[in-house]
C-alpha positions as CSV (number, residue, x, y, z in Angstrom):
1,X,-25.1,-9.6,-4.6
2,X,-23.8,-13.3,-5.5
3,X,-26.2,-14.7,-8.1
4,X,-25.4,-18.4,-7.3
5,X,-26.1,-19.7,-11.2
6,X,-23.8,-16.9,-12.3
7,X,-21.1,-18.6,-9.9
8,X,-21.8,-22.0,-10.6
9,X,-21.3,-21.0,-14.5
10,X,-18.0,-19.4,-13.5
11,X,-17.0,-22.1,-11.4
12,X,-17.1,-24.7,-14.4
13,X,-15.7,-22.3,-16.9
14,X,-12.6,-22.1,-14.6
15,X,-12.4,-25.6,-14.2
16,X,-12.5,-25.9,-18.3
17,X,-9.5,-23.6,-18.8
18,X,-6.3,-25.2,-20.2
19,X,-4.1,-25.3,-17.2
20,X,-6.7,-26.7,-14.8
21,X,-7.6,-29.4,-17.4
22,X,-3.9,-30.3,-17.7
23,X,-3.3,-30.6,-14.0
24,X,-6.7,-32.4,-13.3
25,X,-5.7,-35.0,-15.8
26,X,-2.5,-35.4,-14.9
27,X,-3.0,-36.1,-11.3
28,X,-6.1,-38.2,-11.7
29,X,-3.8,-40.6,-14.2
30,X,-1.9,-40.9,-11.2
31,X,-4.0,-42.0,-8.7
32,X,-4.3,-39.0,-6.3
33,X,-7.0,-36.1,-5.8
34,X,-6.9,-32.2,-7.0
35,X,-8.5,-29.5,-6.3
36,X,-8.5,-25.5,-6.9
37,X,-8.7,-24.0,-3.8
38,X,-9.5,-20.4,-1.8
39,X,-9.4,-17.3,-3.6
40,X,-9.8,-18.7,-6.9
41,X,-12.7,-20.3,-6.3
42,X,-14.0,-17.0,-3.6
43,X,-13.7,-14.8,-6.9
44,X,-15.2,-17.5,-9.4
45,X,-18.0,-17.1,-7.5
46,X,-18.3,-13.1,-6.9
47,X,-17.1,-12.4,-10.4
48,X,-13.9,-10.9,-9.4
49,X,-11.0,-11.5,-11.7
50,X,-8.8,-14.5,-11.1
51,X,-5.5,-14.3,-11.0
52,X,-2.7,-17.0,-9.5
53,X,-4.0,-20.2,-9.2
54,X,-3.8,-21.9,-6.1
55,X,-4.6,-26.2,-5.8
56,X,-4.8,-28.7,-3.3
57,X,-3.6,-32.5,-3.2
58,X,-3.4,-35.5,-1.0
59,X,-0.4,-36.3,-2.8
60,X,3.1,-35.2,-0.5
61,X,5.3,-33.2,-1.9
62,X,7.6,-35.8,-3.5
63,X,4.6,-37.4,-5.5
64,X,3.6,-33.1,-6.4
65,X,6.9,-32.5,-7.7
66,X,7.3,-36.3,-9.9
67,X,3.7,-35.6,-12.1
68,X,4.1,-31.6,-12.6
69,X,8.0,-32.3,-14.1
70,X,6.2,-33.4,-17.6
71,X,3.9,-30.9,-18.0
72,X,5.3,-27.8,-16.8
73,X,7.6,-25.5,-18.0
74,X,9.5,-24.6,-14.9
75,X,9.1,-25.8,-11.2
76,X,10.2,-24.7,-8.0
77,X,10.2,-26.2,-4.7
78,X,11.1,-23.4,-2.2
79,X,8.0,-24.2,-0.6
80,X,8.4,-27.8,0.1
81,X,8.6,-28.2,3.6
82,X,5.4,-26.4,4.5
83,X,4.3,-29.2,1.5
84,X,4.3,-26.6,-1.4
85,X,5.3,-26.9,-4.7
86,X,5.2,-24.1,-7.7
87,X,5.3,-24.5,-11.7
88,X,4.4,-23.5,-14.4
89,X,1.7,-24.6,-16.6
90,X,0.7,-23.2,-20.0
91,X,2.3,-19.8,-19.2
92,X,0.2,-19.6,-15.7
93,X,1.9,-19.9,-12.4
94,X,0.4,-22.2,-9.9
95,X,0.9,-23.4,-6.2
96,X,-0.1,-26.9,-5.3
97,X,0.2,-27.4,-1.6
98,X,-0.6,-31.0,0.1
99,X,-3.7,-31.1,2.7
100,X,-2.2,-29.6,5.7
101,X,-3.7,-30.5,9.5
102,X,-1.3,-27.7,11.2
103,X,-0.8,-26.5,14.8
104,X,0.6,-23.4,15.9
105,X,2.2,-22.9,19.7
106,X,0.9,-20.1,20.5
107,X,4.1,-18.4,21.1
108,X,6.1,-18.0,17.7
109,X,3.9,-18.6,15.2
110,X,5.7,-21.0,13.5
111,X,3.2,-23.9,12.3
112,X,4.3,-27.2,13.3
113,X,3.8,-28.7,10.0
114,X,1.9,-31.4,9.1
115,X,0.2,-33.1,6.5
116,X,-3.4,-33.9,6.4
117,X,-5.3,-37.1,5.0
118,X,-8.6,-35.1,3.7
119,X,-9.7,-32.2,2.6
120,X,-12.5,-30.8,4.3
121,X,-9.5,-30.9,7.1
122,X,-7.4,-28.9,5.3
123,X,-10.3,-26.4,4.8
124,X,-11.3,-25.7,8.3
125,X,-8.1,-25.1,9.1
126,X,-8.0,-22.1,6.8
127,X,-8.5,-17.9,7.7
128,X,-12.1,-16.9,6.8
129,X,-14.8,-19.7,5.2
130,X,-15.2,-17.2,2.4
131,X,-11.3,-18.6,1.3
132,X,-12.4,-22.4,3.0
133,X,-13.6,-23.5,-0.1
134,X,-12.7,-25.7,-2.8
135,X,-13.5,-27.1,-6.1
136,X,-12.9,-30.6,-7.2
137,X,-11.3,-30.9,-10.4
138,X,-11.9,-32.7,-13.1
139,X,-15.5,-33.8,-10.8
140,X,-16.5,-30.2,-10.6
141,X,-17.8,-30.3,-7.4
142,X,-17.9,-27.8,-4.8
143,X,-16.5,-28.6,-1.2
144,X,-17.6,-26.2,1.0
145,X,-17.6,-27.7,5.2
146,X,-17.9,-24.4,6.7
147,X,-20.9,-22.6,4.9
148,X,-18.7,-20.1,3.0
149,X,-21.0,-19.9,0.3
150,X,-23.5,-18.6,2.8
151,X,-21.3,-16.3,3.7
152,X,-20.7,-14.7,-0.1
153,X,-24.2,-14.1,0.1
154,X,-24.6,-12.3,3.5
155,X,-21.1,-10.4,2.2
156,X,-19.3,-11.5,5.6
157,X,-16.0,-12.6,6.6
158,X,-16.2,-14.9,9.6
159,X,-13.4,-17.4,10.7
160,X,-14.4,-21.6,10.3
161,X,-13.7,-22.6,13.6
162,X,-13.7,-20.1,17.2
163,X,-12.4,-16.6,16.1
164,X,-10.1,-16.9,19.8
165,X,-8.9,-20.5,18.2
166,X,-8.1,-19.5,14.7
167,X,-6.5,-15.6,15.5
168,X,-4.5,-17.6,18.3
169,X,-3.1,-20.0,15.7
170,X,-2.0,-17.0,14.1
171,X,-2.8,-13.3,14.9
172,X,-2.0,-12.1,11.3
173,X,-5.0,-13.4,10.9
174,X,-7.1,-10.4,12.5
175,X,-4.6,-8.2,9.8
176,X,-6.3,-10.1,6.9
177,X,-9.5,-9.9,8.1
178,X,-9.4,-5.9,7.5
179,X,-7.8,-6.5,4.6
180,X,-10.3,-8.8,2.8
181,X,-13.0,-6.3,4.3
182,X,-11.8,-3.7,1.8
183,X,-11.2,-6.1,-0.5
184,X,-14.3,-7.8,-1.1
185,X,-16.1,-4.9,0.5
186,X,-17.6,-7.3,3.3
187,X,-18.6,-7.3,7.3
188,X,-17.0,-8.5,9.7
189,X,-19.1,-10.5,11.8
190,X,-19.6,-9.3,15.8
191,X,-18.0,-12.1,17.2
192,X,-14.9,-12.0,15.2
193,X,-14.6,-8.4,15.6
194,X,-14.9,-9.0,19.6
195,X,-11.9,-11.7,19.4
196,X,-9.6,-9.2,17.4
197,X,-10.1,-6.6,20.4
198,X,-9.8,-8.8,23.0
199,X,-6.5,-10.9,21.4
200,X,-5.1,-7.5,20.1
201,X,-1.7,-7.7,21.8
202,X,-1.0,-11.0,20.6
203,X,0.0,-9.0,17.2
204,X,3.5,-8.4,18.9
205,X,4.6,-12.2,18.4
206,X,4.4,-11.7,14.4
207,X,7.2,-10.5,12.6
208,X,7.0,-6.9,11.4
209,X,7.9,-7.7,8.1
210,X,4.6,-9.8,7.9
211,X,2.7,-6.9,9.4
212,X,3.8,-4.6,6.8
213,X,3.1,-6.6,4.2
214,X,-0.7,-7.4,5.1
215,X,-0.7,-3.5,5.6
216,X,0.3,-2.6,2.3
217,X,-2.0,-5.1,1.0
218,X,-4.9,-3.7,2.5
219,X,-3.6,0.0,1.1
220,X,-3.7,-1.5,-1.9
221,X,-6.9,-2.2,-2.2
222,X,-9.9,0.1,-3.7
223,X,-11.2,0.9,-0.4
224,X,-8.7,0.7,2.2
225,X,-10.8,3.2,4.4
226,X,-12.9,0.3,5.5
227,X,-10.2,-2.0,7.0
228,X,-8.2,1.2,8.4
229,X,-11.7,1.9,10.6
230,X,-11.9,-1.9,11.7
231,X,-8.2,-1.4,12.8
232,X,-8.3,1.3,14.6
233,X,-12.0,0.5,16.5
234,X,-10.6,-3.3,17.4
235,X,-7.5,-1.4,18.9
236,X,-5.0,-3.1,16.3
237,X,-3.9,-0.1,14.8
238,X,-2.3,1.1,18.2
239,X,0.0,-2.3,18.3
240,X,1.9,-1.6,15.1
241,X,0.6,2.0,13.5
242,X,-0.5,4.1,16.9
243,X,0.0,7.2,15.1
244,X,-3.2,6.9,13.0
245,X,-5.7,6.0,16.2
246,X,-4.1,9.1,17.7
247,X,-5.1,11.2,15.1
248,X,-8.7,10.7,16.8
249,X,-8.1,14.4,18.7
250,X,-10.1,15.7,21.8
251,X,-12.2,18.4,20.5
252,X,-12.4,21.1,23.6
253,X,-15.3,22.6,23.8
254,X,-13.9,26.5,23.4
255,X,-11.6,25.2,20.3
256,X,-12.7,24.1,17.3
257,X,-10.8,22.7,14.6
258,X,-11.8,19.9,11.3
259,X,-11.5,16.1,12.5
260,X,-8.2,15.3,11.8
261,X,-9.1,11.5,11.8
262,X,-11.8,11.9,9.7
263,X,-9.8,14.6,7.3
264,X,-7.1,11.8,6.9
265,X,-9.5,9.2,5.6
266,X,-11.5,11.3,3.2
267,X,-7.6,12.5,2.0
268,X,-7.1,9.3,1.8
269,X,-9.9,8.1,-0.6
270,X,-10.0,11.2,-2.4
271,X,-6.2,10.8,-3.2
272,X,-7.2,7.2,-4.6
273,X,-9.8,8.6,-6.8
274,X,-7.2,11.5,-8.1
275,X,-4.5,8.2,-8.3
276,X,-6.6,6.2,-10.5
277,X,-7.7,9.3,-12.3
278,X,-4.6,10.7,-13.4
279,X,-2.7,7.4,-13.7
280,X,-5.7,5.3,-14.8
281,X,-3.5,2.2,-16.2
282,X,-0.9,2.1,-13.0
283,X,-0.8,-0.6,-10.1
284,X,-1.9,0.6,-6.7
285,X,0.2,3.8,-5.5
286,X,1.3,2.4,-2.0
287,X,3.7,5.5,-1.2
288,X,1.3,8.1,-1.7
289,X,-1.7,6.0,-0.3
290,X,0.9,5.9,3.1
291,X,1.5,9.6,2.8
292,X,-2.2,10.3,2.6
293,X,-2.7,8.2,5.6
294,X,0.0,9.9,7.8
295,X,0.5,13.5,6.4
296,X,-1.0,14.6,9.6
297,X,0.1,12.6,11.8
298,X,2.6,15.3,13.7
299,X,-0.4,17.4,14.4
300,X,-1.3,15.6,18.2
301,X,2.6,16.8,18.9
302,X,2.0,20.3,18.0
303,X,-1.5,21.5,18.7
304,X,-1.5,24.2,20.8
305,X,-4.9,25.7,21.9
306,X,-4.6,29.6,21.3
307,X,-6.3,32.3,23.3
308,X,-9.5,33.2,21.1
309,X,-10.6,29.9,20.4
310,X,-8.2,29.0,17.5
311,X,-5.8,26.0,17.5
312,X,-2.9,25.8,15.9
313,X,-0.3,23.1,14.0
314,X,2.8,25.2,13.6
315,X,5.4,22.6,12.2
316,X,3.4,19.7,11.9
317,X,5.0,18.7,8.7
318,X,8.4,18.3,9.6
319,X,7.3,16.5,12.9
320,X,5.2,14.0,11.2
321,X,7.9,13.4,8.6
322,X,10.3,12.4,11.2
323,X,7.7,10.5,13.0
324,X,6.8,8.5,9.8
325,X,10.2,7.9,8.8
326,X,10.8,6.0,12.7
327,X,7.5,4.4,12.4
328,X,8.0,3.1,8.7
329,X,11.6,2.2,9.6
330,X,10.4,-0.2,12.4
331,X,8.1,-1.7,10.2
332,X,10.7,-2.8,7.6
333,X,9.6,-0.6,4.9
334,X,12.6,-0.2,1.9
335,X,14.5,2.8,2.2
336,X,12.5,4.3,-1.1
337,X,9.4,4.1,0.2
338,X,10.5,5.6,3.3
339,X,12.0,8.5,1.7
340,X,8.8,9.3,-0.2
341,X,6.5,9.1,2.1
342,X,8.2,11.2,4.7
343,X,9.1,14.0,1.5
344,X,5.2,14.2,0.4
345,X,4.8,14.7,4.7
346,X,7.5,17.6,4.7
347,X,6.1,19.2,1.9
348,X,2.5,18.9,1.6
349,X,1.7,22.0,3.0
350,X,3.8,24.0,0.5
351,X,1.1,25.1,-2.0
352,X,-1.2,26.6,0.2
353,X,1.4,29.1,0.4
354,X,0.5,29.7,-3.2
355,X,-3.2,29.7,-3.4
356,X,-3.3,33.6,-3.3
357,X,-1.5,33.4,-6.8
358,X,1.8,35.2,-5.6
359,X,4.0,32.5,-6.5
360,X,7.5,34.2,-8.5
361,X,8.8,32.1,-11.3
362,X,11.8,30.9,-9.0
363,X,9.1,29.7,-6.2
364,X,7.3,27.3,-9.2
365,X,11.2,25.9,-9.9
366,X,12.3,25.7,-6.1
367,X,9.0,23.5,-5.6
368,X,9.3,21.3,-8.7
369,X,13.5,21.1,-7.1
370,X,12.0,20.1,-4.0
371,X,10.2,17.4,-4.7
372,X,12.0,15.9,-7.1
373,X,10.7,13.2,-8.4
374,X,7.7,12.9,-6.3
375,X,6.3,15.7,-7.8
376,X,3.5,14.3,-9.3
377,X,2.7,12.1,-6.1
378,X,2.7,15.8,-4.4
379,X,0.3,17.2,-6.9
380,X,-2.6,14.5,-6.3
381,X,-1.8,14.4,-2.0
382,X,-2.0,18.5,-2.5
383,X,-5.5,18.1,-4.2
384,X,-6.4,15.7,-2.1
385,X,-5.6,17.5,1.3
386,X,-8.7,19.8,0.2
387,X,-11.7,18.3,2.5
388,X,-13.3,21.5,3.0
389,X,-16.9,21.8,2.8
390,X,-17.4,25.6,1.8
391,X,-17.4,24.4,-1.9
392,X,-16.5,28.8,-3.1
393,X,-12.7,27.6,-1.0
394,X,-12.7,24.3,-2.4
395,X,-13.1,25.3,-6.2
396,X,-10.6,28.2,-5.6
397,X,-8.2,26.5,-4.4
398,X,-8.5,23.7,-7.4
399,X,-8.0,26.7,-9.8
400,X,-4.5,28.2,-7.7
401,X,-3.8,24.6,-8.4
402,X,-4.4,24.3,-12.0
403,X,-2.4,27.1,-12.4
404,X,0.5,26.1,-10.6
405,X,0.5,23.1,-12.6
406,X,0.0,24.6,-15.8
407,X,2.7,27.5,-15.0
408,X,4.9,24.0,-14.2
409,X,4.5,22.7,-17.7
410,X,4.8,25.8,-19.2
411,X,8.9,26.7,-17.5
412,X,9.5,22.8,-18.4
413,X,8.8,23.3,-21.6
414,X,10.9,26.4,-22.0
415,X,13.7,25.9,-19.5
416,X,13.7,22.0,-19.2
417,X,12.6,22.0,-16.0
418,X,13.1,18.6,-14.7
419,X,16.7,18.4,-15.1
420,X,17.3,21.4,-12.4
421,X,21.1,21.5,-12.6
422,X,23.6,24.4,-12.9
423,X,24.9,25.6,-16.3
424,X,28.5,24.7,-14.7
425,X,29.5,21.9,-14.0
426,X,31.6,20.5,-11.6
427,X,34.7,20.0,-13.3
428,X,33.9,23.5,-15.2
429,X,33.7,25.0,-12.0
430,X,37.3,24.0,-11.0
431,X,38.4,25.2,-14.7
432,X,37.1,28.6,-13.7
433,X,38.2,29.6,-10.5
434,X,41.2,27.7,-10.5
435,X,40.9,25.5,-7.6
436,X,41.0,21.5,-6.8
437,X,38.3,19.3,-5.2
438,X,36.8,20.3,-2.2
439,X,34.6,22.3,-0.3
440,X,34.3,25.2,-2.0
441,X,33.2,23.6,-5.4
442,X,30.2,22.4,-3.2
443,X,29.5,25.9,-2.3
444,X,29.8,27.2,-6.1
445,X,27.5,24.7,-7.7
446,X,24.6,25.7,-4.7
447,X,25.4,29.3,-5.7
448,X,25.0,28.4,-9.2
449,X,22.1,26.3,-8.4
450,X,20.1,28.9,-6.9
451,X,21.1,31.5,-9.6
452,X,19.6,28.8,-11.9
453,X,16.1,28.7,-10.2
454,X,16.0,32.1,-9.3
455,X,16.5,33.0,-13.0
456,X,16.4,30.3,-14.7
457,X,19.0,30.0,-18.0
458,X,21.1,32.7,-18.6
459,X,23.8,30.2,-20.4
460,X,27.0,29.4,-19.8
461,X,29.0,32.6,-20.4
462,X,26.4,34.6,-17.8
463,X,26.9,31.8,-15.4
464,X,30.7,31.9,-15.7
465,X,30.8,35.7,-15.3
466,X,28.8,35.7,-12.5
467,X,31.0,32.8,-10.2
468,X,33.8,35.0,-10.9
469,X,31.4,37.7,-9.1
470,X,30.8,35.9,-6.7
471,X,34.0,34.0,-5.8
472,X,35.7,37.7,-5.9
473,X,33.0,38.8,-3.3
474,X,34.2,36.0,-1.1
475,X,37.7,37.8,-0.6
């Protein structure tokens, strides 16, 4: 709940800070207006912590550029022709952008730029009214045309002007709009939840590099859930993620199995809790938020409806791995987020192989081998994956987990686990049997590999011996 004098107080503490003094004086002395605009001022006001500091002028970008030169430390103008300039002031990074009065065609996106003369133009022209707000600086006053402080208090997100006008002007918009409902843990209002439905196809003229960026912003959040579920009920979700509406399974009437939707989004909170948890200092985990998402995403491929009642998934890891990998790969993702999301998919179901306790000493190492270094990513999707209800399974299979974990640190510690390599070499295998680069050398270090995790050291002299064996037994 926004306690308005709480704000206010934030408000002019902000305004007092070093680097807002420095700029307000500095662009008052000459002769033009400032003020700190959007999410700064949104957060002042719920409390939230501040972070880049984002202003507004009616001076262009030429007149920007000439009074930040003195005071800053660095400046940067990559922004200028959308009327952006950057610096740095005081060791904080800002953005001062000149009132804009933009128009979009409708077709590509791309803003026709232009400047404004005022600001309460440049504010309605802006996403949500929450971020449609600005403070005057050094005047301390609050310019709000839109009713955004309203808005704070009711805890919704609605667009300034038509939600059909300002998603049409651009249809990333309807992308933030989830995102900023996790965020700030708002509604969306009904009307602007009807215009994302209706204008959902009009995602397809945005680049996917933008769309994968507001999507791992929103999985970055606290509560991502929240904007996922206002995704896929507006029908976004099926323009550039269909694999996650799809999860959302026919349940015949003589087959029963879990929600799989439903299952992915409690995996997918419950892996945040474990995330933050285990690794209570770390930024967001992206990858394994994505993997939480989409680890079953290959079961709609391979459900088959068994005689009896049951239903069945055979496979469903590999399939969804290979789906993620195409879907991720046509939304720009880097290649190292790609490849750990889709190994956490592959291998997610390999512990429940384990929960019976049966596990050999060279089935710990081949699973800390396999995943590599996502292994620690694997141990909180794993724990995560366990949505069950019957609270005797669930605490069972917490314990088989423990110990798997603990029986991990315990070969680590004696056999250096992590480094998983051969006692040979491959240079040392050469030496041995007497042969030159090539296939075969391949061959010997996987023998030697496996010999390593199936028994772990056995030191150099063993390991020699024993590719003599085994190139002998080759004829």
């Amino acid at each position: 709940m926004l306690n308005m004098a709480e704000g206010v107080a934030r408000l002019g503490a902000l305004a007092e800070s070093p680097v807002v003094d420095t700029l307000a004086r500095a662009f008052a002395d000459a002769g033009f207006d400032l003020a700190i605009v959007g999410g700064p001022v949104r957060d002042a006001l719920l409390g939230r912590t501040t972070n880049d500091l984002d202003f507004t002028t009616d001076a262009r970008p030429d007149d920007i550029l000439r009074i930040v030169k003195p005071i800053s430390s660095a400046h940067w103008d990559i922004g200028r022709a959308f009327g952006t300039i950057g610096a740095r002031i005081r060791g904080e990074q800002v953005e001062i952008t000149t009132y804009r009065a933009d128009s979009y065609d409708g077709v590509t996106r791309k803003p026709t730029v232009e400047f404004g003369d005022t600001i309460e133009g440049d504010l309605v022209r802006r996403d949500f009214t929450v971020n449609a707000m600005a403070l005057r600086v050094p005047a301390r006053t609050l310019v709000d045309p839109t009713s955004g402080v309203e808005d704070l208090v009711r805890t919704t997100l609605r667009t300034p002007a038509d939600p059909a006008v300002s998603f049409g002007d651009d249809p990333l918009r309807m992308l933030r709009a989830a995102r900023f409902a996790s965020q700030l843990g708002f509604d969306v209002e009904p009307a602007t939840v009807e215009a994302m439905a209706e204008l959902r196809a009009t995602l397809e003229i945005v680049s996917p590099e933008r769309i994968q960026a507001e999507l791992v912003k929103l999985l970055a959040t606290d509560d991502p859930v929240r904007g996922i579920r206002l995704l896929v009920e507006t029908g976004l979700m099926r323009e550039f993620l269909p694999e996650v509406p799809a999860l959302q399974l026919e349940i015949d009437e003589h087959h029963h199995h879990k929600d799989v939707y439903e299952h992915s989004l409690t995996v997918v909170r419950q892996a945040i809790d474990l995330e933050k948890e285990r690794n209570p200092r770390a930024a967001p985990d992206v990858a394994l938020r994505l993997a939480a998402l989409l680890h079953d995403i290959g079961k709609p491929a391979t459900r088959r409806l068994e005689p009896g009642g049951g239903v069945t998934f055979y496979h469903h890891d590999i399939k969804g791995a290979r789906m993620a990998r195409k879907r991720l790969q046509a939304l720009r993702f880097d290649s190292d987020t790609i490849g750990s999301v889709t190994r956490l998919i592959e291998l997610h179901l390999r512990f429940f192989g384990y929960s019976e306790g049966t596990w050999t000493d060279s089935a710990v190492r081949r699973y800390v081998r396999d995943a590599g270094p996502e292994l620690e990513r694997l141990h909180i999707l794993t724990r995560a994956d366990v949505t069950t209800r019957n609270a005797k399974k669930a605490g069972r299979l917490a314990r088989a987990y423990d110990d798997i974990e603990r029986r991990i640190a315990e070969l680590a510690a004696q056999e250096e686990l992590n480094a998983m390599r051969p006692e040979l070499d491959g240079n040392r295998i050469q030496e041995v049997l007497g042969i030159g680069p090539g296939r075969a050398v391949g061959e010997a270090y996987r023998f030697l590999l496996d010999l390593r995790l199936d028994e772990g050291v056995i030191g150099a002299d063993a390991a020699e011996q024993r590719l003599r064996e085994w190139w002998a037994g080759r004829g």
